[in-house]
Residue frames as qw, qx, qy, qz and C-alpha x, y, z in Angstrom:
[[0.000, 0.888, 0.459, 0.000, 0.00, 0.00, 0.00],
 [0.381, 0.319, 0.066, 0.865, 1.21, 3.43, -0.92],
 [0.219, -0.560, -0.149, -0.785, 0.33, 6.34, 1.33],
 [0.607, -0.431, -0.638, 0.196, -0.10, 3.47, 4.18],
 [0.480, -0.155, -0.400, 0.765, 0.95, 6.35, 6.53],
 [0.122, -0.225, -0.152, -0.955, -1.62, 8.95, 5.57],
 [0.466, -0.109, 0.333, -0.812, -5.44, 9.18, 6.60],
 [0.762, 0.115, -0.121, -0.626, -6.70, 6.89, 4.76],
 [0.659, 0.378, -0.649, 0.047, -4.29, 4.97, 4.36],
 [0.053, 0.263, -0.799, 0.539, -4.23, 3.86, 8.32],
 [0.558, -0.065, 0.419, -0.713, -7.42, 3.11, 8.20],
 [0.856, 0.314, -0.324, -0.252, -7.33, 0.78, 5.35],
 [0.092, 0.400, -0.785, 0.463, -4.21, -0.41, 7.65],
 [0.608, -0.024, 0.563, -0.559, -6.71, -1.50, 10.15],
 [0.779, 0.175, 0.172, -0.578, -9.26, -2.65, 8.07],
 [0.698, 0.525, -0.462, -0.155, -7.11, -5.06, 6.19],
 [0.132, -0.447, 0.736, -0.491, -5.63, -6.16, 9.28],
 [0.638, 0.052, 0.392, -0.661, -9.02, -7.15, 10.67],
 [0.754, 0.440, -0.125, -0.472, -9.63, -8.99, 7.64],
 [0.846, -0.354, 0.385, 0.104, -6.48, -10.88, 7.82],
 [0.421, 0.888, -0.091, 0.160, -4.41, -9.37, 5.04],
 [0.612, -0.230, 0.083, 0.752, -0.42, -9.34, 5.10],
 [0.032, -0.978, -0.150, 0.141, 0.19, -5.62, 4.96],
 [0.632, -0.230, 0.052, 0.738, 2.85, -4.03, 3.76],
 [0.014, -0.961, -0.210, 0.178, 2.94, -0.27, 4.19],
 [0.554, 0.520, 0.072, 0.646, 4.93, 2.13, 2.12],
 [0.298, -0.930, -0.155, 0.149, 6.05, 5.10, 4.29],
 [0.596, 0.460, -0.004, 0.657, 7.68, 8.17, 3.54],
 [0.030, 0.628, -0.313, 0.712, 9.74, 10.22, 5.62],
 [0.279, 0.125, -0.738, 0.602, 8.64, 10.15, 9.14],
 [0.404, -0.338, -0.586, -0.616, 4.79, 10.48, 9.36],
 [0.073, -0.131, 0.892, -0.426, 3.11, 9.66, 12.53],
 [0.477, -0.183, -0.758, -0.406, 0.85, 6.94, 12.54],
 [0.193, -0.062, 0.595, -0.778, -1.51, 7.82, 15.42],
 [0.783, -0.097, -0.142, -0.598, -4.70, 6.20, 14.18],
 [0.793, 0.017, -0.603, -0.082, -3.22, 2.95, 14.49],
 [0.718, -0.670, 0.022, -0.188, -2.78, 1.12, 17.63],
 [0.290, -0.652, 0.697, -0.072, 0.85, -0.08, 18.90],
 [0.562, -0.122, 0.786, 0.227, -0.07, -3.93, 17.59],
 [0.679, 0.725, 0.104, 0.050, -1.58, -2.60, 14.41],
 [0.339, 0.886, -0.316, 0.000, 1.60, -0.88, 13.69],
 [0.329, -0.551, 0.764, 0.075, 3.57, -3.73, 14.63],
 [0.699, 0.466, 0.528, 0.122, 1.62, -6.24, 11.97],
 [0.544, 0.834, 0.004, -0.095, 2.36, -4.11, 9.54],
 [0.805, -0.044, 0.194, 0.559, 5.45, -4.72, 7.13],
 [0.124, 0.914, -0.105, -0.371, 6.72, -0.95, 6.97],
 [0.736, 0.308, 0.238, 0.554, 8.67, -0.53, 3.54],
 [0.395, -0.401, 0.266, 0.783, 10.81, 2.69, 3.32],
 [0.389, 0.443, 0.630, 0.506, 9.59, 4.45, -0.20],
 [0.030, 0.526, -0.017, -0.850, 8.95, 7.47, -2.34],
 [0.654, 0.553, 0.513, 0.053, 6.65, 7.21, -5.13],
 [0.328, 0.935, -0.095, -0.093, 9.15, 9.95, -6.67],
 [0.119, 0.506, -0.838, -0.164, 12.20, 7.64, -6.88],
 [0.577, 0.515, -0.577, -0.264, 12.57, 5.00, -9.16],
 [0.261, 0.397, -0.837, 0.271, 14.50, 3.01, -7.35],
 [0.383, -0.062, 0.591, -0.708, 12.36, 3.06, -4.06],
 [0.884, 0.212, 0.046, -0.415, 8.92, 1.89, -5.73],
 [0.747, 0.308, -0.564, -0.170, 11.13, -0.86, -7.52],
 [0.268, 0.251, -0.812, 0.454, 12.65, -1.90, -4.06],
 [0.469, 0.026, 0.612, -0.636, 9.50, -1.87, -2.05],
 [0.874, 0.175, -0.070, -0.449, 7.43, -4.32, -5.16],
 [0.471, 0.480, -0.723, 0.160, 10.45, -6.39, -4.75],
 [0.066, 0.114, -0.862, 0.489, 10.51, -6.86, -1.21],
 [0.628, 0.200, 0.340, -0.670, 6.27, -7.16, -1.12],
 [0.078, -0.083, -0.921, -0.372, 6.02, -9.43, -4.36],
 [0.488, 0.158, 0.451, -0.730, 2.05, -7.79, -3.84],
 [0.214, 0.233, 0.918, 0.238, -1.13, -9.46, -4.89],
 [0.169, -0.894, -0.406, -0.085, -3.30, -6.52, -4.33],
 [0.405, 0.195, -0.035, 0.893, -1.66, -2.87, -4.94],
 [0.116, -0.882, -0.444, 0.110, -3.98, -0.06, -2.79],
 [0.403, 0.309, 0.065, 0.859, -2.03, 3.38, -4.79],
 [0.366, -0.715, -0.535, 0.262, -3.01, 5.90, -1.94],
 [0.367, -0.373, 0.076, 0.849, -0.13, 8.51, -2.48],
 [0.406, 0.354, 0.293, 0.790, -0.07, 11.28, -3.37],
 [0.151, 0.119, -0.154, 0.969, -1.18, 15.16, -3.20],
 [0.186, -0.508, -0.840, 0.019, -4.96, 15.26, -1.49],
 [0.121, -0.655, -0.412, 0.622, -5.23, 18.51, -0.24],
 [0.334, 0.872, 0.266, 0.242, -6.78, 21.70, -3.33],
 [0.039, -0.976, 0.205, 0.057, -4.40, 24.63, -1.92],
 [0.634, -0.597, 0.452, 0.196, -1.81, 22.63, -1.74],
 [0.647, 0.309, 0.590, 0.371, -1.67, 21.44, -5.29],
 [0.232, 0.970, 0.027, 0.065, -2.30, 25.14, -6.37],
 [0.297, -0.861, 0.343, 0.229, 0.99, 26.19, -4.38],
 [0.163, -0.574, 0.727, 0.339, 3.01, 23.82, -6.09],
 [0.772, 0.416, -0.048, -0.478, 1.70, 22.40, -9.21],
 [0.289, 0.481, -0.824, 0.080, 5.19, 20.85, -10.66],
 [0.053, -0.253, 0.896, -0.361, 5.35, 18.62, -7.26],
 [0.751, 0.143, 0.349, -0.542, 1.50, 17.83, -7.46],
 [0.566, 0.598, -0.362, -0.437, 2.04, 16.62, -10.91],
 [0.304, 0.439, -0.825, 0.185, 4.83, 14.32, -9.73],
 [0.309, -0.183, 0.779, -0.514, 3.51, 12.67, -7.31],
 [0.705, 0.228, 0.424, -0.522, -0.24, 12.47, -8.18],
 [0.836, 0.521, 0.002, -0.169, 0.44, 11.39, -12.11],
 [0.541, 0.504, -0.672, 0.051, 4.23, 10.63, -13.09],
 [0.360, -0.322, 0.783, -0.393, 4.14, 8.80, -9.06],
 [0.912, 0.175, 0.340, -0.151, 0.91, 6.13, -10.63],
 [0.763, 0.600, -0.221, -0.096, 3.57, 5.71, -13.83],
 [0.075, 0.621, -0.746, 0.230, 6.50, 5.26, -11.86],
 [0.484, -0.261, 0.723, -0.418, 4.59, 2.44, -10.28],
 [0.911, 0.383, -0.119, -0.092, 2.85, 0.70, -13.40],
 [0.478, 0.655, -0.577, 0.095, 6.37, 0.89, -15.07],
 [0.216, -0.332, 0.878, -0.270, 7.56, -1.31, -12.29],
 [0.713, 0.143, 0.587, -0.354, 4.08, -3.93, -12.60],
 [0.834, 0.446, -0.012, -0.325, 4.32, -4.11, -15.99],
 [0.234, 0.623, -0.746, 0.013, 8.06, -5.06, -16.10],
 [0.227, -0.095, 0.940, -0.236, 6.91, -8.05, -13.78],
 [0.652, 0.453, 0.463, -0.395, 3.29, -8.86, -15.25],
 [0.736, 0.552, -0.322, -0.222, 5.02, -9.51, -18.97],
 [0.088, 0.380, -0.908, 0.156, 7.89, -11.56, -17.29],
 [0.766, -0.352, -0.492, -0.216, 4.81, -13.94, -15.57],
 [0.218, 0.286, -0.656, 0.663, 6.12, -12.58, -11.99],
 [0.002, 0.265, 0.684, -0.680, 3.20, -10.82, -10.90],
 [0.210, -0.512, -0.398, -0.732, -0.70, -9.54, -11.93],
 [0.132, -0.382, -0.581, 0.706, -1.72, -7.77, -8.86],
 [0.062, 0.826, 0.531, 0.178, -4.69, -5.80, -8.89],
 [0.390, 0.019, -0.023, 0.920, -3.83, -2.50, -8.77],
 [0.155, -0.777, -0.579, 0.194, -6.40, 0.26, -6.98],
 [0.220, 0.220, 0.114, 0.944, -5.77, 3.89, -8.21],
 [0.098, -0.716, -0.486, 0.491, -7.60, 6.69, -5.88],
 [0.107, 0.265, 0.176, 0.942, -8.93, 9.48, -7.50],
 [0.036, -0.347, -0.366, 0.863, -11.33, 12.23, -6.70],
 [0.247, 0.727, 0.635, 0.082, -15.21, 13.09, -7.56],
 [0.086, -0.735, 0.090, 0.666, -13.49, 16.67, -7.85],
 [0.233, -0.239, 0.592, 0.734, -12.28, 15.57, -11.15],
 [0.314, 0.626, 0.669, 0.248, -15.87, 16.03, -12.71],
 [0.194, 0.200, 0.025, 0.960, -16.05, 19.54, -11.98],
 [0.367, 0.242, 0.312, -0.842, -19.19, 22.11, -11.98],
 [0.100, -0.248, -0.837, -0.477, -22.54, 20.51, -13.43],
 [0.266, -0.361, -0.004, -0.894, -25.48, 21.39, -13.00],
 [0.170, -0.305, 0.832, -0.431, -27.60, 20.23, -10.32],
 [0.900, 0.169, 0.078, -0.393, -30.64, 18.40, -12.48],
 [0.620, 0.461, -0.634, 0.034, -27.21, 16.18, -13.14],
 [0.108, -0.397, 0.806, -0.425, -26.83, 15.22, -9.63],
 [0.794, -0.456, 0.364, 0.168, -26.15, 12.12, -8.79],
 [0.438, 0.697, -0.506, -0.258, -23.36, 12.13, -11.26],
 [0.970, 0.190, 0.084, -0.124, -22.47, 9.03, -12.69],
 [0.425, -0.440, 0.560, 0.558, -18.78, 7.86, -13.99],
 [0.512, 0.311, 0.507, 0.619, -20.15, 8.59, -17.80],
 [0.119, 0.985, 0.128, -0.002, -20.61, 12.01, -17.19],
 [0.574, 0.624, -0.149, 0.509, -17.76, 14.44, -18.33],
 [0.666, -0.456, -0.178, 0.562, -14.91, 14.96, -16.31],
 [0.371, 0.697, 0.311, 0.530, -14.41, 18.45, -15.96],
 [0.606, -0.271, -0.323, 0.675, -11.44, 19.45, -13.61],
 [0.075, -0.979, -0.048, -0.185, -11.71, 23.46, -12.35],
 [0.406, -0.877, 0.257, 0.014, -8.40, 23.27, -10.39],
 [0.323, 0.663, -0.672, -0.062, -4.93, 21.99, -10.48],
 [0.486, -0.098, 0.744, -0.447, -5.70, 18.83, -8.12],
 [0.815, 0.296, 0.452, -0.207, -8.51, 17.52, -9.96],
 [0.593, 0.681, -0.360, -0.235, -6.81, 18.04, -13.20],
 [0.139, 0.470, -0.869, 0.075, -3.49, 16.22, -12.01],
 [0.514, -0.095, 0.792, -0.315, -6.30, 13.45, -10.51],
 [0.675, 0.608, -0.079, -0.410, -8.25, 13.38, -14.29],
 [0.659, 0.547, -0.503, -0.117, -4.78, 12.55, -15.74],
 [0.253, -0.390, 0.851, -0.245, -3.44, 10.19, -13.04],
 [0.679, 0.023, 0.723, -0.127, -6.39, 7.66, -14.22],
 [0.721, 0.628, -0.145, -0.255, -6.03, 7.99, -17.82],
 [0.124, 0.616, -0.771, 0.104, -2.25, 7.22, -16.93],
 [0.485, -0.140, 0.773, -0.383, -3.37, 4.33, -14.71],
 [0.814, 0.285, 0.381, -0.332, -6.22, 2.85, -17.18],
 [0.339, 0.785, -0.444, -0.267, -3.49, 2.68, -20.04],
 [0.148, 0.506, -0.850, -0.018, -1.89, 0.43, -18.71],
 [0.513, 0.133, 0.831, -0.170, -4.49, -1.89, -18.51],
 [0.774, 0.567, 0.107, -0.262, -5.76, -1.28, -22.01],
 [0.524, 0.688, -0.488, -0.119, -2.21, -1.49, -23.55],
 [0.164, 0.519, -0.790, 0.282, -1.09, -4.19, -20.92],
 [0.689, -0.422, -0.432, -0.400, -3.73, -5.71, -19.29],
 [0.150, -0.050, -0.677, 0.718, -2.47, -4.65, -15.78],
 [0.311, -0.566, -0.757, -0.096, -5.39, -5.16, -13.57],
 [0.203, 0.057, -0.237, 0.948, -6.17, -1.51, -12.84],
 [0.258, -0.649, -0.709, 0.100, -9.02, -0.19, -10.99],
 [0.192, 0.196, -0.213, 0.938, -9.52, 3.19, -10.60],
 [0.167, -0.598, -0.744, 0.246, -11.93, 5.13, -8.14],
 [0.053, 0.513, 0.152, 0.843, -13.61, 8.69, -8.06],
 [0.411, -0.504, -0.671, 0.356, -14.03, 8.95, -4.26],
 [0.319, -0.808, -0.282, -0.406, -16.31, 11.99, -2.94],
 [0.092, 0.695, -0.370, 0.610, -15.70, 13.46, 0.34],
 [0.780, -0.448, -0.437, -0.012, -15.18, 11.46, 3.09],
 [0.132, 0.672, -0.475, 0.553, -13.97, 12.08, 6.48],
 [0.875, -0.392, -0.271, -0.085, -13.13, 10.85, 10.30],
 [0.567, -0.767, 0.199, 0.226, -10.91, 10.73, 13.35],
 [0.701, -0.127, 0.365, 0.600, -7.11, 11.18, 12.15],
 [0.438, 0.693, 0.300, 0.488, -7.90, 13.69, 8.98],
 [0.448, -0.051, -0.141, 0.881, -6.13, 16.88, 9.21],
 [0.037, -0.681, -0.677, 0.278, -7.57, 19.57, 10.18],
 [0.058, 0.269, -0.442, -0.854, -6.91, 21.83, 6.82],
 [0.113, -0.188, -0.811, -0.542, -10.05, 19.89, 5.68],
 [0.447, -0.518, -0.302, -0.664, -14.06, 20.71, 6.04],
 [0.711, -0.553, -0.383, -0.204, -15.18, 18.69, 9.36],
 [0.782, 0.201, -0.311, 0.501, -11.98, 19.06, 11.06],
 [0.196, 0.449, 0.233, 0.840, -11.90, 22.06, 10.81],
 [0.438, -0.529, -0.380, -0.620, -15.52, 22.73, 11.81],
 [0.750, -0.395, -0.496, 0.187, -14.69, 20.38, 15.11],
 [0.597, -0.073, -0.262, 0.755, -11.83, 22.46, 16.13],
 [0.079, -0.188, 0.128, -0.971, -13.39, 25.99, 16.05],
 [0.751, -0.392, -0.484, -0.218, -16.76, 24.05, 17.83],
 [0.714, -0.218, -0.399, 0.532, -14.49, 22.97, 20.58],
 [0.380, -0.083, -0.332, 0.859, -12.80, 26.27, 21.07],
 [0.239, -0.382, -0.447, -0.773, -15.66, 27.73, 20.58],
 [0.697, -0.529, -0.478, -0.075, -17.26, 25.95, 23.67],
 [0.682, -0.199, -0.345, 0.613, -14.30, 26.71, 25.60],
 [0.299, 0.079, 0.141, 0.941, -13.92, 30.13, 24.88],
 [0.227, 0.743, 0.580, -0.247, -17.98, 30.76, 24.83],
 [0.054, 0.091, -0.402, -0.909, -17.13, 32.73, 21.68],
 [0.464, 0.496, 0.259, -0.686, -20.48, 34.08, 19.93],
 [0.741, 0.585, 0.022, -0.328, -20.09, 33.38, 16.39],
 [0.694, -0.130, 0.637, 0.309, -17.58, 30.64, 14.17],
 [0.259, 0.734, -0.248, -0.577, -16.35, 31.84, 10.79],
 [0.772, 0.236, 0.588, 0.050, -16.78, 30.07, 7.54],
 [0.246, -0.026, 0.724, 0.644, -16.06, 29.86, 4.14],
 [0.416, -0.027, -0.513, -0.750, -18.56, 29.71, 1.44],
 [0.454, -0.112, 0.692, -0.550, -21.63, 28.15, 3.44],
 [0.650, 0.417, -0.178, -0.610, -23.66, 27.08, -0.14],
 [0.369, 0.421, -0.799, -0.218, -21.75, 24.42, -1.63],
 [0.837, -0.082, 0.078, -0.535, -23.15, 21.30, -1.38],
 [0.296, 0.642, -0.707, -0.001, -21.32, 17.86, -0.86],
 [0.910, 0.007, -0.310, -0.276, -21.35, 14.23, -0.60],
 [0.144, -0.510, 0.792, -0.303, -19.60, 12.56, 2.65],
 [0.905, -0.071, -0.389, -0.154, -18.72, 9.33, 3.55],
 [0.630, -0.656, 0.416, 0.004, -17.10, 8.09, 6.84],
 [0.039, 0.574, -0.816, -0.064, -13.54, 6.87, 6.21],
 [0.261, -0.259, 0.930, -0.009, -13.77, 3.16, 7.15],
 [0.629, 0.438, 0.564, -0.308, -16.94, 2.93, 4.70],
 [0.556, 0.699, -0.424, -0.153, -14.63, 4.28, 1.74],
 [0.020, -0.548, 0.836, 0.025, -11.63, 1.89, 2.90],
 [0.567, 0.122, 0.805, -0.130, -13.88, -1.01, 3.05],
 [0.704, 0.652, 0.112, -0.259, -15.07, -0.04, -0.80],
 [0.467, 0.724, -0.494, -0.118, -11.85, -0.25, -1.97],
 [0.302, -0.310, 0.901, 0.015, -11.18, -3.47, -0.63],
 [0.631, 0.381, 0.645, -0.200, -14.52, -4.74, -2.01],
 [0.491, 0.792, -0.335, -0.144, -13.29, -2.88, -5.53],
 [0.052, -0.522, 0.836, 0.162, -9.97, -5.29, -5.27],
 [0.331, -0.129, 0.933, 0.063, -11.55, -8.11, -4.65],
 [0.459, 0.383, 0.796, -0.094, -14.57, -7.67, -6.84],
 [0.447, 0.776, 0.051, -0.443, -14.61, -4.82, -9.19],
 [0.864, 0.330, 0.309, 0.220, -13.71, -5.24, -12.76],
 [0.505, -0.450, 0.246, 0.694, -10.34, -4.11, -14.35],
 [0.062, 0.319, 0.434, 0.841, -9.78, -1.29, -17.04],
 [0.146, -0.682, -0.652, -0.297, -13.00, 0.35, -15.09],
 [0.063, 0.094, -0.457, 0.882, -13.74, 3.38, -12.46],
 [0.359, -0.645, -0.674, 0.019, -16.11, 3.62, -9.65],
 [0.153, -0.709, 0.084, -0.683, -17.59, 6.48, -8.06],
 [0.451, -0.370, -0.768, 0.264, -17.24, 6.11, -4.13],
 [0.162, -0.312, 0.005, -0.936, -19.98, 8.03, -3.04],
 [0.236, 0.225, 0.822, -0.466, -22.78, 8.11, -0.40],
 [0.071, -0.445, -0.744, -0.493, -25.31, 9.84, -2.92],
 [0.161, -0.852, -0.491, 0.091, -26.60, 12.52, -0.25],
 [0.159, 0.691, 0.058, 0.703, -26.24, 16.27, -0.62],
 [0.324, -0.640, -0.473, 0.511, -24.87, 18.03, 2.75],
 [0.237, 0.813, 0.052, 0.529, -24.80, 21.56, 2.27],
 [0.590, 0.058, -0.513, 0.620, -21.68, 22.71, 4.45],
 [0.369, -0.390, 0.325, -0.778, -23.93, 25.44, 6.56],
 [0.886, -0.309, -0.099, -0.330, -26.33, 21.96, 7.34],
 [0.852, -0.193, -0.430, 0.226, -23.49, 20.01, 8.55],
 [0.204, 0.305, -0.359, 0.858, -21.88, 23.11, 10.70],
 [0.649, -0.278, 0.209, -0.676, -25.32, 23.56, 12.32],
 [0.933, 0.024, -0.342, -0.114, -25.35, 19.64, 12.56],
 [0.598, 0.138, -0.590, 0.525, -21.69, 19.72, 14.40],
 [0.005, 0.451, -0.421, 0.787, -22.82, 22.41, 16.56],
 [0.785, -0.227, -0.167, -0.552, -26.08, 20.86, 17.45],
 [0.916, -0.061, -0.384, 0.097, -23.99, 17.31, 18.29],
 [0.581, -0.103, -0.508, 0.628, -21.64, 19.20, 20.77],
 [0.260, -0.748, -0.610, -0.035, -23.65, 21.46, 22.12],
 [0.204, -0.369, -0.073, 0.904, -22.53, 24.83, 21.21],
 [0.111, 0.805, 0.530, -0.244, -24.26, 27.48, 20.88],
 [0.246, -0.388, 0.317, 0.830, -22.67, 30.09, 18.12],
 [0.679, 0.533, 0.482, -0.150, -23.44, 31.29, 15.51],
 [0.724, 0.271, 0.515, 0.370, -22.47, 30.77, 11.63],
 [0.260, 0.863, 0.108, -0.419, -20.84, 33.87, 9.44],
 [0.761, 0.391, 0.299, 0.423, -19.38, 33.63, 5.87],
 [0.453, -0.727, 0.102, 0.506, -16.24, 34.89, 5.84],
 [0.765, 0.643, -0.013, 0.022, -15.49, 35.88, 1.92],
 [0.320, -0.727, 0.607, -0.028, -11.99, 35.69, 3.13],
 [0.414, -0.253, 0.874, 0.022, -11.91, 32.09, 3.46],
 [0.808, 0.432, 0.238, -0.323, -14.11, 31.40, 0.41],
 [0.373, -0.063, 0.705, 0.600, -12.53, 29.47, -3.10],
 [0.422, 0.421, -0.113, -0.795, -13.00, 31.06, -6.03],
 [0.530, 0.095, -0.777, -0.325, -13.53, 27.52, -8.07],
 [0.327, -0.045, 0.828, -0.454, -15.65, 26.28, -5.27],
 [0.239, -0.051, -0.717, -0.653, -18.28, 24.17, -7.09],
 [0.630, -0.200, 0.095, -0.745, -21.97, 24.60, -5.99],
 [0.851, -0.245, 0.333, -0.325, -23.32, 21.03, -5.67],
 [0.244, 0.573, -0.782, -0.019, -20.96, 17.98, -5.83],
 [0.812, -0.122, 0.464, -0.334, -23.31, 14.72, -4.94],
 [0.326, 0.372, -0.751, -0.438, -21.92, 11.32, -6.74],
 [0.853, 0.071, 0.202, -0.477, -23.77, 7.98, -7.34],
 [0.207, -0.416, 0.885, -0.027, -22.20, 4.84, -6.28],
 [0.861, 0.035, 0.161, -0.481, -24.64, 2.35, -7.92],
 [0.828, 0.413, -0.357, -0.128, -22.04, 0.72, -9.87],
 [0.214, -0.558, 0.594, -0.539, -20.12, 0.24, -6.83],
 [0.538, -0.182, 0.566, -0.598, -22.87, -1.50, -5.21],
 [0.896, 0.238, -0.110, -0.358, -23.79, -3.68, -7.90],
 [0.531, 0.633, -0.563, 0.022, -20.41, -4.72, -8.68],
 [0.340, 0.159, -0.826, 0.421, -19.41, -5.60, -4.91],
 [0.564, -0.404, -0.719, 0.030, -22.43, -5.61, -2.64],
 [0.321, -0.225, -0.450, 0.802, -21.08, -2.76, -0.64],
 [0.297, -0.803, -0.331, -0.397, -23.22, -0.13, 1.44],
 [0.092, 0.464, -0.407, 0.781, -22.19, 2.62, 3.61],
 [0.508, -0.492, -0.631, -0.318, -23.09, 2.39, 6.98],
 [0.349, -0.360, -0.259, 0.825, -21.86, 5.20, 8.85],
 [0.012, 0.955, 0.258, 0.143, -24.25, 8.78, 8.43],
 [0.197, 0.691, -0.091, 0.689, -23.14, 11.91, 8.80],
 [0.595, -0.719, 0.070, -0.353, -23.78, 12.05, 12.55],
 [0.887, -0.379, 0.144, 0.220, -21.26, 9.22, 13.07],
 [0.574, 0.464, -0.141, 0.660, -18.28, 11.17, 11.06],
 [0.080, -0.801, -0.033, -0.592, -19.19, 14.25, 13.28],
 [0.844, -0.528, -0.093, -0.025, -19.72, 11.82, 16.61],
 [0.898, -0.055, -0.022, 0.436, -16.49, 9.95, 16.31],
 [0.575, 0.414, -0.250, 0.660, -14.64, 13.36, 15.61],
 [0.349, -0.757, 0.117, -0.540, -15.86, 15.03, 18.55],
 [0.887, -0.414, 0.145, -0.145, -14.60, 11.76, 20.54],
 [0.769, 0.389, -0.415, 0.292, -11.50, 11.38, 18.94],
 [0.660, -0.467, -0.207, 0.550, -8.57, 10.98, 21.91],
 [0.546, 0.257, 0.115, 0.789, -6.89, 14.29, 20.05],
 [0.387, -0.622, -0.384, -0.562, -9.94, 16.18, 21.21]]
C-alpha cells in the first residue's frame, strides 16, 4: 500500500488487518501513525519508499512481491496542489507511472498480476449542473483546479496500462469522506476544532467559508472497506464512483456539528476564506459500486461528526 501512513491509508491499515491481510505499508519520511494502535503498527510490514524515486517503488514491489496494490499517495489537499503544481504533478500522475512501469516489467515476465487500486477524486468532474446530480462515472470529467486536473490525468495514466497491458487496474472517483485522524486543513476538522474552542472560549459566532456548496460525505472506514470490495470484486480497465449519494450543504453540517456538541454560536461567511472555483453542488452515485461488490455505507453523517468530537486528540 502506498500512502499506508496517511489518513486513509491507516485506516485501510486497520481494516485489512481485521480482515487478515499481510500488509505491507509504504512510508515516507517520518509520518506519525496515530490512528493505528501499537499492535496494528507492529503487523504491519513498513517498507521505506517514495513514489518519486525510481529506485524506491522498484525496491519496495520487490521486497512485497504484492497481490493486491492499494495506490493511496499522493497530493490530497486543493491549496496545496495550487501552491506547487510541478510537485503535485509528480507525485499524483508521473508517481501512478512510476509504479505501473515497475508492474508491468513483472506482469510480462509472468512474476506478478496484482490488482492494482488507483484513488482518484469526484473533484475531477467539476461544476454541473444540479438536475445532473447524482453524477455518474459517464458524465464528463471536468477538472476546475490543479488537483482535480493532475487526478483526471493520473487515471487515464493508470487505465493505459491496462488497455495497452492488461495490468489489472481499478480506478476510483471517491467523494468526500472524512473521520478521526484527517487533518484539520479539511471541512469537518476544521468545523470540530473551532466548535471545541468555541465551547471553551464561549465565543459568539464561528467563521466560515462559502456556506452554499453542497457535498457528498462518507465516513472513512466505509470508503476503505469499498476499496477493498473494488480489489476483490470490481472489474479491471473500469472506475467507480465512491460516493454516499446525499447532498450536505456545508452550513447543514456546521449547524449539525454544533447541534452534536452542544454549542451554541453562531455561523458567518467569511469571503476571506471562500474558493473562487468552489463548485456549488458535488453529490456522486455509487450504484455501480454497489452492484459490482455488494457494498453499502453504513456510517451517516452524525457518526463522522460523533467519532470526531470523541477522537482521543480532542
Amino acid at each position: 500500500m502506498t500512502g499506508a501512513t496517511g489518513f486513509v491509508g491507516q485506516w485501510l491499515c486497520r481494516e485489512l488487518l481485521a480482515q487478515g491481510w499481510d500488509v505491507f505499508g509504504l512510508a515516507h519520511g517520518d509520518a506519525p501513525i496515530a490512528t493505528l494502535t501499537s499492535d496494528e503498527r507492529a503487523r504491519v510490514k513498513w517498507l521505506p519508499s517514495d513514489i518519486r524515486d525510481p529506485a524506491a517503488v522498484r525496491a519496495a514491489m520487490d521486497a512485497s512481491a504484492p497481490e493486491a496494490i492499494f495506490h493511496l499517495a499522493g497530493v490530497s489537499f486543493v491549496p496545496t496542489a495550487a501552491e506547487d503544481p510541478g510537485a503535485a504533478l509528480d507525485v499524483n500522475v508521473s508517481g501512478v507511472a512510476r509504479l505501473l512501469a515497475e508492474v508491468r516489467v513483472r506482469h510480462k515476465a509472468g512474476i506478478l498480476d496484482p490488482v492494482v487500486l488507483v484513488i482518484g477524486s469526484g473533484l475531477q468532474y467539476g461544476r454541473h449542473g444540479d438536475s445532473a446530480m447524482p453524477l455518474r462515472e459517464d458524465a464528463e470529467q471536468r477538472p476546475l483546479d490543479l488537483y482535480a486536473a493532475s487526478k483526471a490525468a493520473q487515471e487515464i495514466v493508470a487505465l493505459e496500462a491496462f488497455r495497452a497491458d492488461e495490468v489489472r487496474v481499478i480506478a476510483t472517483r471517491s467523494f468526500n469522506h472524512s473521520g478521526p485522524g484527517q487533518d484539520e486543513q479539511f471541512l469537518i476538522p476544521r468545523l470540530v476544532r473551532r466548535a471545541l474552542a468555541a465551547r471553551l472560549s464561549g465565543e459568539s459566532a464561528i467563521a466560515l467559508g462559502n456556506t452554499t456548496p453542497v457535498r457528498d460525505f462518507l465516513h472513512v472506514l466505509d470508503v476503505v472497506r469499498a476499496y477493498i470490495a473494488l480489489v476483490e470484486h470490481g472489474t479491471p480497465g473500469q472506475a467507480y464512483n465512491v460516493a454516499s449519494g446525499l447532498g450536505h450543504s456545508v452550513r447543514s453540517i456546521a449547524e449539525r456539528l454544533l447541534a452534536l456538541a452542544g454549542v451554541q454560536a453562531e455561523l458567518r461567511s467569511e469571503p476571506a476564506l471562500q474558493r473562487t472555483s468552489d463548485i456549488p453542488v458535488l453529490i456522486g452515485d455509487s450504484l455501480k459500486l454497489r452492484h459490482a461488490t455488494l457494498w453499502t455505507p453504513v456510517k451517516s453523517l452524525d457518526d463522522i461528526i460523533t467519532d470526531l468530537l470523541n477522537a482521543p486528540t480532542h
